[in-house]
N, C-alpha and C positions, 0 to 999 in steps of 0.2 A: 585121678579122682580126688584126691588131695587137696588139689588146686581149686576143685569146682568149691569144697567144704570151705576151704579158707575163704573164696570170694563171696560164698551164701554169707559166713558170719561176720565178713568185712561189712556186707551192705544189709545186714539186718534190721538196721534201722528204719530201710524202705518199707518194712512190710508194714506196720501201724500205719504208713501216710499211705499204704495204697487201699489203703482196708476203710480210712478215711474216706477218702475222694471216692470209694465203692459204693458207703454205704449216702454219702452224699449226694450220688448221680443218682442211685436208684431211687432213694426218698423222694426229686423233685419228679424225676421221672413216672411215678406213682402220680404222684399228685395231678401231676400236669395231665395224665391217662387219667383219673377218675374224673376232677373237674372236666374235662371235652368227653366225657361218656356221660356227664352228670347233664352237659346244655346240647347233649345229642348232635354232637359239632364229630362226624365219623373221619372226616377228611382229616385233623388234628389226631385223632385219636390213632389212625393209620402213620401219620406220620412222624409223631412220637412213641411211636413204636417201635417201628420200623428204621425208622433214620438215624435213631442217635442209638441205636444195638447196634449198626450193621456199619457205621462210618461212612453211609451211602453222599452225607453233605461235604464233608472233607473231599473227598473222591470226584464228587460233580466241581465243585470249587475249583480243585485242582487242577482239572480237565479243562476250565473253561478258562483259566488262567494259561497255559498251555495253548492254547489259541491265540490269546490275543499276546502273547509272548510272541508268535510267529506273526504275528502283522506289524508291528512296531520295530522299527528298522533299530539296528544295533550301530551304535557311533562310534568309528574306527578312529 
């Protein structure tokens, strides 16, 4: 238990920059949901929602990388 305290107050510096980039994502993320509710744009509105909470774009990305990794021949 020692260990975990000394590695929390080693890296305590992380927590301001992630409290940063928190309140950074959610402030555009607001934005970007009230403007596509503001021009009735539902498709946007679902998908900023939905996509950048859930990491649903990283995950399709990766996937579809992962495909075409298996059809491109590897040079021995």
């Amino acid at each position: 238990m020692e260990s975990f305290y000394h590695l929390v107050s080693a890296y305590a510096w992380l927590i301001p920059i992630f409290v940063v980039c928190a309140v950074w994502d959610v402030t555009w993320k607001l934005i970007g949901m009230w403007k596509a509710g503001r021009n009735n744009e539902l498709a946007w509105f679902i998908c900023i929602a939905i996509f950048n909470t859930m990491g649903i774009l990283p995950i399709i990305y990766l996937l579809l990388q992962k495909n075409d990794a298996k059809k491109t021949p590897v040079a021995e």
